[in-house]
N, C-alpha and C positions, 0 to 999 in steps of 0.2 A: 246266694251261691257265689262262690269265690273264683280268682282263678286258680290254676295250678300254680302251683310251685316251681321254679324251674332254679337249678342249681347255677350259679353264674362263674361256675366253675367248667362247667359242663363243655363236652366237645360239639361244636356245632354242624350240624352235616355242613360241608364243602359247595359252593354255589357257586351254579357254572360261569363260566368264564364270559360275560357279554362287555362287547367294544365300549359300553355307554352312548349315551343319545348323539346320533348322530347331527353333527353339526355343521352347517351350511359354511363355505370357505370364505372366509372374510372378503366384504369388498371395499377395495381400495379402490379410490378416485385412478383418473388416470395420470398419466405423468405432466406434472405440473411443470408448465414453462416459464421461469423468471424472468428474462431478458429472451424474447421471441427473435425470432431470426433479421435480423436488420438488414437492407441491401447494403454490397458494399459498394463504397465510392470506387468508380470511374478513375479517377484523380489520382487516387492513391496506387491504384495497379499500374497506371498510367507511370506513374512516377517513378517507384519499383523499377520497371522493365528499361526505362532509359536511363536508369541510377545503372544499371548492369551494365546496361547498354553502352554504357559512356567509361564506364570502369575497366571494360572491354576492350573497346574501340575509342574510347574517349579523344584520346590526344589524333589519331587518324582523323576522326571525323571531324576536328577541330571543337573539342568539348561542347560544341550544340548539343548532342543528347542529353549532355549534364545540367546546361541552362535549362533547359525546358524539364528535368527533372525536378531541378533546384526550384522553379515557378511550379509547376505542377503537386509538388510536395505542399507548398503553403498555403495551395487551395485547397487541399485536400486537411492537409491540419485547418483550414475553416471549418470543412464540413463536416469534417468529424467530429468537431469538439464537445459540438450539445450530445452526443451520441444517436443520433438521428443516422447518420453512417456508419457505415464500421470500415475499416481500414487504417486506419491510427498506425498501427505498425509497420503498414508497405510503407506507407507517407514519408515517416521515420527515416525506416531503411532507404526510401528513394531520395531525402537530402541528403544524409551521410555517405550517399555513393559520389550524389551527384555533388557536396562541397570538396568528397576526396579529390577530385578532379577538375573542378573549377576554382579552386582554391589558387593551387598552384597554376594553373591557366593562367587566370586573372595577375597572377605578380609575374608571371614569368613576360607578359601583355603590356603591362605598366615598367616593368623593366626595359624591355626594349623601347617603348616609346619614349619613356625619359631620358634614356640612352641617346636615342635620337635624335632629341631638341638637344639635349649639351651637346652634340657633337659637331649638331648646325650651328650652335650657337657661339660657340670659345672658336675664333678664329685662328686660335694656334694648332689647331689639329687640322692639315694640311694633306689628304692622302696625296700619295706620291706616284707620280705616273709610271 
């Protein structure tokens, strides 16, 4: 017994319309962390705020918040450097505050004192009562 014949020309009745097998929503890991959250350095916020501070107030305060930016800043670029801290960038920003203003401090410092000594020193410069 054979089968039928079927024309492969033929119109096929229409079949209904189904979504296909329903499939489960993929799962994805969750969100992968590369570099985990590090604390930041002390040092470096430290440094930042009196790099302002002194940019601010700088020459008032007599450029002390700059010093202490200027030292705070290169401990902070210690600890930051293995990457074990993060703050690298305040650090940064808190010596270019604090050399904006201890720069010229410092010479304006060393000017007068050398001024000073030549002045004590060349007995021809006499002030006048």
């Amino acid at each position: 017994m054979g089968y039928p014949q079927q024309d492969p020309y033929q119109q096929q009745p229409p079949v209904p319309y189904s979504p296909g097998p329903a499939y489960p929503a993929p799962m994805y890991p969750g969100p992968v962390i590369v570099n985990p959250q590090v604390p930041a350095s002390g040092m470096a916020t430290a440094s930042m705020v009196l790099g302002i501070l002194g940019v601010l107030g700088g020459w008032c305060l007599l450029g002390i918040p700059c010093i202490i930016a200027v030292v705070c800043g290169h401990i902070a670029l210690t600890q930051t450097k293995d990457g074990s801290k993060s703050g690298r960038g305040q650090a940064v920003a808190g010596l270019i505050m604090g050399y904006l203003v201890v720069g010229p401090a410092i010479a304006l410092f060393f000017l007068v004192v050398v001024g000073g000594i030549a002045g004590s020193v060349d007995p021809s410069v006499n002030p006048t009562p």
